[in-house]
Structure formats: structure tokens, C-alpha cells
C-alpha positions in Angstrom: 28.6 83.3 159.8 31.3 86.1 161.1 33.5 83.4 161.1 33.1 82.0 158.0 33.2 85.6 155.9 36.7 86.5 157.7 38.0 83.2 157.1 36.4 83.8 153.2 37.8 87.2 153.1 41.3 86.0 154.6 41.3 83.3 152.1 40.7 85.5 149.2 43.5 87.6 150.6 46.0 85.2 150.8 44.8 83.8 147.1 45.1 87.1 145.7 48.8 87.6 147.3 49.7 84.5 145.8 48.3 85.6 142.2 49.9 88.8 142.3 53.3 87.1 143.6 53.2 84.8 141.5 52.8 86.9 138.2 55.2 89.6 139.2 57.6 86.7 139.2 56.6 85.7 136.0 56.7 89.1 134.6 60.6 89.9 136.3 61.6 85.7 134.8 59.9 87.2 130.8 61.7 90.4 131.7 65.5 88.8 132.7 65.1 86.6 129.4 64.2 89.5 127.1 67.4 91.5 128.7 69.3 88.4 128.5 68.3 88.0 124.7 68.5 92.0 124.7 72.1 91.8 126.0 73.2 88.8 123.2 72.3 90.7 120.6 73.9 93.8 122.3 77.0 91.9 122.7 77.3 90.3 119.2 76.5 93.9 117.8 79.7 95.2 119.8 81.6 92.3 119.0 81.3 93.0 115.3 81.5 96.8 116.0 84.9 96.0 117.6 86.3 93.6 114.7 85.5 96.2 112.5 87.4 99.1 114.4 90.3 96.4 114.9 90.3 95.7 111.2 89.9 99.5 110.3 92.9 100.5 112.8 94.7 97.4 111.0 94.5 98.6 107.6 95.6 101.9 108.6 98.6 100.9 110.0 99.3 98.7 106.9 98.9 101.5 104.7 101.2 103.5 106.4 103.9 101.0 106.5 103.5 100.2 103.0 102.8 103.7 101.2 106.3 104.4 100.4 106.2 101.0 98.6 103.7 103.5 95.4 107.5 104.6 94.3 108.8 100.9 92.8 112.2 102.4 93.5 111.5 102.3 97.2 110.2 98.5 96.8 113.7 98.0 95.3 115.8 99.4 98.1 113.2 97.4 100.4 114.5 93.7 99.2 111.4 93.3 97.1 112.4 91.4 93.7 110.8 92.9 90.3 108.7 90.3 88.1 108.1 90.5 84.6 105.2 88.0 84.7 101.4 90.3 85.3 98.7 87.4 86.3 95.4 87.5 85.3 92.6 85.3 84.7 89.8 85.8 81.9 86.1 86.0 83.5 88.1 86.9 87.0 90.4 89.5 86.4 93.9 89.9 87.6 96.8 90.3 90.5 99.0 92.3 88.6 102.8 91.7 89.1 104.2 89.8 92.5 107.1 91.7 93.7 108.4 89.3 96.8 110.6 89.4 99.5 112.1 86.4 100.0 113.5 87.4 103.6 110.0 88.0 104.7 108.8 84.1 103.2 109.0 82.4 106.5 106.3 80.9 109.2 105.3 84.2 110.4 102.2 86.7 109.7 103.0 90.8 110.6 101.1 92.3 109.0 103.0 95.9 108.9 105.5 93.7 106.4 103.5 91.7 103.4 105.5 89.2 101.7 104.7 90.4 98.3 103.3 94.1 96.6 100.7 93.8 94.1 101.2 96.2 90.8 99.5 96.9 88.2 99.6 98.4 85.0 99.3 101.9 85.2 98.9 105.0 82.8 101.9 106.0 80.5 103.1 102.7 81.2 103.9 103.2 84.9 103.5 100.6 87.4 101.3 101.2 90.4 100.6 99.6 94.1 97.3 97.9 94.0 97.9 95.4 97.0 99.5 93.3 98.6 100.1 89.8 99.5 100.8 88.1 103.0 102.5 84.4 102.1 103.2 82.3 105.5 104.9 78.9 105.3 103.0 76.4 106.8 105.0 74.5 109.2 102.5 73.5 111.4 101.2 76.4 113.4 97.3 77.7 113.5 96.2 78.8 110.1 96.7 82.5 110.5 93.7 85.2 110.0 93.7 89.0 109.4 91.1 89.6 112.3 88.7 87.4 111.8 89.5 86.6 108.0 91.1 83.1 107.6 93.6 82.8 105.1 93.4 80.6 101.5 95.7 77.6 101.7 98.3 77.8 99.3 98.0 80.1 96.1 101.4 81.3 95.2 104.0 79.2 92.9 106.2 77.9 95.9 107.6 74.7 96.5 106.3 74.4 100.6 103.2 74.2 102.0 102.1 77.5 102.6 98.8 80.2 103.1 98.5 83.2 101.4 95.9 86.5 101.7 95.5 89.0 99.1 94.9 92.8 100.2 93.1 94.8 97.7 94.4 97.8 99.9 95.1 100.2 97.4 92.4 99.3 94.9 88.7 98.6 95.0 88.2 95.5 94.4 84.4 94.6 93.3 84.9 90.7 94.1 86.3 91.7 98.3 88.9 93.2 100.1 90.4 89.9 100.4 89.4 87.8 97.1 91.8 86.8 95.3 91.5 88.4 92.1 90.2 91.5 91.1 88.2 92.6 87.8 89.4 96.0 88.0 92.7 95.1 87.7 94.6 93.9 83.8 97.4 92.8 82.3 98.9 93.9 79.1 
């Protein structure tokens, strides 16, 4: 009878190890999957965090390259060409006038040096920066993005296969930073 209660007893013992074992490993195995799902999410938060630093530090290196660019004199002296011909859509809104630079219409994206300036209308007449306008010539290469925003495939009036992005950097633009045309802007 001795016998049989400490071989019960021991049994028990060893069962109750086993149990105890056996969840704690559970418990650790639900516990590594929620840190694992805790860390995804962690890590697609900071991912998008550190696009939108990158993209923040991007635009304000662009607008310092390109403020000087507010004084059309400047955009002159610069190599960008004047156009008479302000674009705008009804129901859409407008671009304003494309001042290009055809030495900076080639295969390349900088983006310190944007293929065309974006003006607008201003008051009294004047003519003021709204944006600008990145035009790479397709000749091949990866479709470029500015950070993670892919470029529209063609869009300008040129005779080569091209991409092109508009940046609403100097004017808020309802439709998106990057949309094409934008409602607050008009032609005469």
C-alpha cells in the first residue's frame, strides 16, 4: 500500500512537471509570436517613420537648391527657358507655366536640379514659383521614384519616351504633393 501511494504520489509529480513544462512552453511559443507580430508592426512603423524623415530631409534640400529660382531673373541666368503657354485643365486645375532646362532633360533623376519650374500667375501680374517638375528620359533604366513615390510615365510634350513628377513644393496643393495638377493653381 506504501508502495503503491509513493509510486501514486511520484506519478502525480512527474505528471504535474510535465503539465507545468509543458505550458510554460506554450506560454514562452504565444509570447515569441506576439513579440514577433509586436516587432513587425514595430518595424513597418519605423520603416514609414524613416521614409518620411528621408522624404522631409529631401524636400528641404530641394527647397534650398531651388529658392533662388522665386526671382524669374535668377531662373534666367540658370538656363531655364521662359514659356508663354500657362496649362490648365477645367474641373482639375492647373500647372501654371513650364520653364525647362533643356541641359538638365537627359536619363538622370537629381533631385537638387528639376528639369522644369512651375509658375503661376501671381498678384500685380507677377509670376511666382509654385513647383517644379523632374522630366527623365527613359532609356531603359529603373523607373525612377522620389523615396518611395514612383514617377507618372510620360506627361510633358516631348518627342522621347520619358517620366515625369510634379512637385507642388511651393504651393498646397489639395489633389497631393505629387498630383499632377493642382486646383489652387489658374491660368489667365
Amino acid at each position: 500500500m506504501k508502495m503503491n501511494l509513493f509510486f501514486r504520489t511520484s506519478l502525480l509529480a512527474v505528471l504535474m512537471m510535465a503539465i507545468v513544462t509543458s505550458c510554460k512552453k506554450e506560454i514562452k511559443n504565444e509570447t515569441s509570436e506576439e513579440n514577433l507580430s509586436s516587432i513587425s508592426v514595430k518595424s513597418m512603423a519605423s520603416d514609414a517613420a524613416a521614409e518620411r524623415d528621408a522624404q522631409t530631409e529631401l524636400l528641404k534640400s530641394i527647397r534650398s537648391a531651388t529658392a533662388k529660382f522665386h526671382s524669374t531673373i535668377q531662373a534666367i541666368e540658370a538656363g531655364y527657358v521662359p514659356d508663354e503657354h500657362c496649362v490648365s485643365v477645367p474641373g482639375l486645375g492647373g500647372m501654371g507655366y513650364h520653364w525647362v532646362n533643356p541641359s538638365l532633360v537627359d536619363p538622370v533623376f537629381d533631385a537638387l536640379k528639376p528639369e522644369a519650374l512651375l509658375y503661376a500667375p501671381g498678384p500685380g501680374g507677377n509670376l511666382r514659383l509654385v513647383g517644379l517638375e523632374y522630366i527623365v528620359i527613359n532609356v531603359g533604366q529603373p523607373a525612377p521614384t522620389f523615396v518611395d513615390q514612383p514617377f507618372d510615365v510620360g506627361g510633358t510634350p516631348i518627342p522621347a519616351s520619358h517620366w515625369s513628377l510634379h512637385l507642388w513644393l511651393y504651393e498646397n496643393n489639395p489633389s497631393g504633393l505629387f498630383a499632377p495638377f493642382n486646383p489652387n493653381v489658374s491660368c489667365p
